[in-house]
N, CA, C and O of each residue as an XYZ file, in Angstrom:
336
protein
N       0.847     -1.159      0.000
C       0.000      0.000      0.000
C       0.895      1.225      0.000
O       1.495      1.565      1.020
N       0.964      1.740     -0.893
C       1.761      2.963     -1.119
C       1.775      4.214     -0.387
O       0.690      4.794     -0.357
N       3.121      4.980      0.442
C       2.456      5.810      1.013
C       2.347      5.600      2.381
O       2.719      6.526      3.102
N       1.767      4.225      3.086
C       1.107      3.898      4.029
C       2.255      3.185      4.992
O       3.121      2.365      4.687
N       1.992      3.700      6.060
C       3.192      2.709      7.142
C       2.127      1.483      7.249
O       0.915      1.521      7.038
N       3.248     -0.028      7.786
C       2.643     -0.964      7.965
C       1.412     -1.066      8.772
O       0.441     -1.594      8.230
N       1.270     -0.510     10.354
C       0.040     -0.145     11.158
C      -1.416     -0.410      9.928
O      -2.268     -1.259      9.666
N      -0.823      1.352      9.336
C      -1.682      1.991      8.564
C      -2.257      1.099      7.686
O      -3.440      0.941      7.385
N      -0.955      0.368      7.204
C      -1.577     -0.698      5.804
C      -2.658     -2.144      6.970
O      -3.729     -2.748      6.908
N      -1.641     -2.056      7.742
C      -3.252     -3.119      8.367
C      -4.205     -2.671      8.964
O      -5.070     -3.441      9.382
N      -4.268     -1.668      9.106
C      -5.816     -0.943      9.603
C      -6.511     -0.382      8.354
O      -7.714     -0.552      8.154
N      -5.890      0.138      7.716
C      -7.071      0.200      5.855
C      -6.934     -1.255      5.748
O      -7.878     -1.672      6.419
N      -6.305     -2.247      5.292
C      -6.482     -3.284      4.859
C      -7.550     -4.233      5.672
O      -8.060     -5.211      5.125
N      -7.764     -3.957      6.669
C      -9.034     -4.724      7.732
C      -9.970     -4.223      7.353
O     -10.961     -4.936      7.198
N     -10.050     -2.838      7.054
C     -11.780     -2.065      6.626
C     -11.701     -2.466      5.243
O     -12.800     -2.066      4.858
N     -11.280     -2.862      4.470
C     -11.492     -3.174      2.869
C     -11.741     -4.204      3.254
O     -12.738     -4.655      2.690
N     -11.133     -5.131      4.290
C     -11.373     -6.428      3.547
C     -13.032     -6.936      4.205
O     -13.886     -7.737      3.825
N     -12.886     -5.848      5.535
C     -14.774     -6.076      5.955
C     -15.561     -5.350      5.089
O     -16.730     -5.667      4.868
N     -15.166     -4.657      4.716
C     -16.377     -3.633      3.704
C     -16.541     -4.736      2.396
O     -17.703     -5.088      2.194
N     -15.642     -5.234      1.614
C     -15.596     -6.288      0.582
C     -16.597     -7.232      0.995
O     -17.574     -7.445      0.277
N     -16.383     -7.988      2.421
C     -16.842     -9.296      2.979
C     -18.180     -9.060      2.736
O     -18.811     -9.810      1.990
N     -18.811     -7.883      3.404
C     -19.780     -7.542      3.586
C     -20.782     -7.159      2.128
O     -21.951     -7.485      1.925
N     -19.848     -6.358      1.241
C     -20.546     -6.006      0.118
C     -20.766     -7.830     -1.213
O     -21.702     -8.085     -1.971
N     -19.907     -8.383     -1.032
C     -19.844     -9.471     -1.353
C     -20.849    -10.680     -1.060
O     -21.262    -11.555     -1.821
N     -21.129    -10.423      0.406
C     -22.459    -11.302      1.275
C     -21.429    -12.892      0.984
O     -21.571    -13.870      0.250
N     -19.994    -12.292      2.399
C     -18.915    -13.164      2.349
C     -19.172    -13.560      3.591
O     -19.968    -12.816      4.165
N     -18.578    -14.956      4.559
C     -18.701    -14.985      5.532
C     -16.972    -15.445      5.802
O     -16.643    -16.576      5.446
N     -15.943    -14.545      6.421
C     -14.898    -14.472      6.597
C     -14.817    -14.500      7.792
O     -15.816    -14.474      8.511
N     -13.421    -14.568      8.307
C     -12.801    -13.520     10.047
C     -11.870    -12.597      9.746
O     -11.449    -12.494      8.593
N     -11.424    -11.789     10.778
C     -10.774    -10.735     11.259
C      -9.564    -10.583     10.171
O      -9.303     -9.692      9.362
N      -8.841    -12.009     10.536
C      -7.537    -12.213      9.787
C      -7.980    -12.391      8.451
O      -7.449    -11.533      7.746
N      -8.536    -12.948      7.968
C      -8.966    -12.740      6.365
C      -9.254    -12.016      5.513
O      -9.041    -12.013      4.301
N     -10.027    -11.042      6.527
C     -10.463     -9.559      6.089
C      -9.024     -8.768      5.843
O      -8.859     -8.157      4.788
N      -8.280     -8.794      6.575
C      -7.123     -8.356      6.539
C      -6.287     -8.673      5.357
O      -5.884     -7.898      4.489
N      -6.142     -9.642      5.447
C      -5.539    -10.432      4.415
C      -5.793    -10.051      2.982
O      -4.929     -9.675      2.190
N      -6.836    -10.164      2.785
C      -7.745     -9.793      1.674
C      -7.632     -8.039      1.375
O      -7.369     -7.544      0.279
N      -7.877     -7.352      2.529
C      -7.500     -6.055      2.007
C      -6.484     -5.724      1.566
O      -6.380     -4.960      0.606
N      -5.413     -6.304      2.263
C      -3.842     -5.596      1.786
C      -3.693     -6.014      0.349
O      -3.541     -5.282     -0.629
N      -3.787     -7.763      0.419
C      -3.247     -8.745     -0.929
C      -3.913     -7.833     -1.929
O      -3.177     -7.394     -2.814
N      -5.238     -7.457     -1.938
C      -5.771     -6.888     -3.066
C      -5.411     -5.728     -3.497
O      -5.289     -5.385     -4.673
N      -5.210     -5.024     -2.421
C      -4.692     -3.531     -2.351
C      -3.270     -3.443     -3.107
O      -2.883     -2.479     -3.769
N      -2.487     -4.786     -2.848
C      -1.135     -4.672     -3.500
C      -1.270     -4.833     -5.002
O      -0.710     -4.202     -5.898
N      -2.600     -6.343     -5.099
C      -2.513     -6.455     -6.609
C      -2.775     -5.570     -7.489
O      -2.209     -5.356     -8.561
N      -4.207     -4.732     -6.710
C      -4.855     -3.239     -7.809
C      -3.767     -2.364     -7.920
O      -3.789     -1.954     -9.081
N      -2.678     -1.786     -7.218
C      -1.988     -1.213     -7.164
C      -1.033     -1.785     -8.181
O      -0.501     -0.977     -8.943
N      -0.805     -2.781     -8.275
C       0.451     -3.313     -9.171
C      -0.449     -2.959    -11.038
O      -0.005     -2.399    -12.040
N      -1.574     -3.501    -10.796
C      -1.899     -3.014    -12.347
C      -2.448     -1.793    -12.658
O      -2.739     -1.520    -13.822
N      -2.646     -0.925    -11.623
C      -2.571      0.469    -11.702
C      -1.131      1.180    -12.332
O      -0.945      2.078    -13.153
N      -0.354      0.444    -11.646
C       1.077      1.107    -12.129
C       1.167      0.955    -13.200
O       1.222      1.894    -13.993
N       1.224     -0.714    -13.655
C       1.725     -0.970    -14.630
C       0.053     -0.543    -16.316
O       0.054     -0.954    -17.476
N      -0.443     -0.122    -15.980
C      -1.725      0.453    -16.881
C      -1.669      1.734    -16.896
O      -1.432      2.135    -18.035
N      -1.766      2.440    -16.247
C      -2.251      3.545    -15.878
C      -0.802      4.574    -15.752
O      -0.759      5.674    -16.304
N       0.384      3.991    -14.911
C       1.443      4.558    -14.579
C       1.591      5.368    -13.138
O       2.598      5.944    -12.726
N       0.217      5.238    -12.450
C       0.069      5.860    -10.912
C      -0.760      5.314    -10.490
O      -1.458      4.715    -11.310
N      -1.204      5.197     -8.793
C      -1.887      4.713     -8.038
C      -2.801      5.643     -7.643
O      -2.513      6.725     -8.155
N      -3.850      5.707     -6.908
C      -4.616      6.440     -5.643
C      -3.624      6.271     -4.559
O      -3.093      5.254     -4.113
N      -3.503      7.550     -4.239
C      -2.710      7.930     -2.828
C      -3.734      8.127     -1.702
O      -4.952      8.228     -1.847
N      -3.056      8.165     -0.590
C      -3.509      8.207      0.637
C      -4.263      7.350      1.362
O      -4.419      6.223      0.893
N      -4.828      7.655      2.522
C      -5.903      6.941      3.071
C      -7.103      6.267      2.698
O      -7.454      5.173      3.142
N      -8.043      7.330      1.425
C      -9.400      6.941      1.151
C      -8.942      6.566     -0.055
O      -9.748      5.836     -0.632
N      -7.897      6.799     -0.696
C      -7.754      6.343     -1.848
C      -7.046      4.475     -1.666
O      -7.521      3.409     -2.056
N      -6.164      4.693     -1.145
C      -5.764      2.894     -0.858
C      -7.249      1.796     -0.381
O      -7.782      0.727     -0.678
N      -7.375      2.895      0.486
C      -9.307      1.909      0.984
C     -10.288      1.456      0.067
O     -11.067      0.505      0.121
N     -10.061      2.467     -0.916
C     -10.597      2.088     -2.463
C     -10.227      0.771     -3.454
O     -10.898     -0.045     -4.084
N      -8.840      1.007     -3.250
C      -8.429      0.338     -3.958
C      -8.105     -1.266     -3.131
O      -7.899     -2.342     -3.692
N      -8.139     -1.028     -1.883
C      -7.638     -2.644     -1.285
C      -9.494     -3.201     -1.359
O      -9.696     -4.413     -1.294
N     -10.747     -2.216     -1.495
C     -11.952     -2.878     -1.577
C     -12.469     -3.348     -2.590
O     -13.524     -3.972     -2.482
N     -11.784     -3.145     -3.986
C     -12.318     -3.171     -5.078
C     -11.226     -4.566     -5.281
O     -11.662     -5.595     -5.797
N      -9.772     -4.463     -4.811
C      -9.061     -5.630     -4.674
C      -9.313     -6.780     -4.159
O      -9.100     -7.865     -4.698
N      -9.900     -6.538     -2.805
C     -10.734     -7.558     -2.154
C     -11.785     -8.276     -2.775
O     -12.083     -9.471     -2.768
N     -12.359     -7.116     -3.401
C     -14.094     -7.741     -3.943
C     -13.451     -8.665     -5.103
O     -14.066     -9.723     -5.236
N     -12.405     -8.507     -5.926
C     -11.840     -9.101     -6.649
C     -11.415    -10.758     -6.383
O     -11.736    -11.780     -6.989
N     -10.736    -10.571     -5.451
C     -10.568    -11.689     -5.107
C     -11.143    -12.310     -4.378
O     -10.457    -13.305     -4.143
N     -12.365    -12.348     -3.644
C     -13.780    -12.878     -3.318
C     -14.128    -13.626     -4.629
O     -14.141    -14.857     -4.664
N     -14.418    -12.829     -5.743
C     -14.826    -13.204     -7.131
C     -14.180    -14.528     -7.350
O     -14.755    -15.591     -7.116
N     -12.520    -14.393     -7.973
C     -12.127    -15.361     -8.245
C     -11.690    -16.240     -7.164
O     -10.993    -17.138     -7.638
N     -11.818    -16.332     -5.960
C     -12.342    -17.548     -5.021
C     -13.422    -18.093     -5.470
O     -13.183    -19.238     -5.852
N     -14.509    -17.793     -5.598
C     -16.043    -18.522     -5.869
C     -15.883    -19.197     -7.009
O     -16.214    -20.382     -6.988
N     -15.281    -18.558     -8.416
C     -14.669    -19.303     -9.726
C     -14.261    -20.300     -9.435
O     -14.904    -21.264     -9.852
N     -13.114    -20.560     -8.661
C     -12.226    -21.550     -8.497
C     -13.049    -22.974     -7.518
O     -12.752    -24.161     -7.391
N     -14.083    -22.187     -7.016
C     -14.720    -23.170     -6.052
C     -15.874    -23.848     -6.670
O     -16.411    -24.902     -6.331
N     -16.172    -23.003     -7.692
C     -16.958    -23.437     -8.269
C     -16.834    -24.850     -9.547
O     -17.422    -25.875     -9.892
N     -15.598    -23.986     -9.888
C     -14.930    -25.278    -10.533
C     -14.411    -26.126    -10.409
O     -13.956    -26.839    -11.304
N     -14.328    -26.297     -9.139
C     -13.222    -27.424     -8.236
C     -14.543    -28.573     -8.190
O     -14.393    -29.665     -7.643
């Protein structure tokens, strides 16, 4: 999470990954939510760079992006489960 001290990156990364859980109609825990916010937050960020050439900065902007990351990878969990 760019920008963000570690704390920081796990306290946005816990509210993305509950706001995701939730917008998703996911049934997760604490640590997952977490998990899920950062991992996503790193991946949107990585193809932000590499597309776009910049990220969303700051606070509401990383929260954005680790929720839309999250919701992402909620998605392709269910794919994979589905196909398993």
């Amino acid at each position: 999470m760019e920008g963000l001290g570690w704390l920081a990156a796990i306290i946005v990364g816990g509210i993305a990954g509950w706001l995701a859980e939730k917008f998703m109609n996911s049934n997760m825990g604490v640590i997952m939510n977490v998990i899920l916010g950062i991992v996503g937050a790193i991946i949107l960020n990585a193809i932000l760079m590499a597309v776009v050439g910049t990220t969303l900065g700051g606070w509401i902007g990383q929260l954005i992006i680790g929720f839309i990351g999250a919701c992402l990878l909620i998605w392709v969990a269910r794919m994979f489960r589905r196909a398993a």
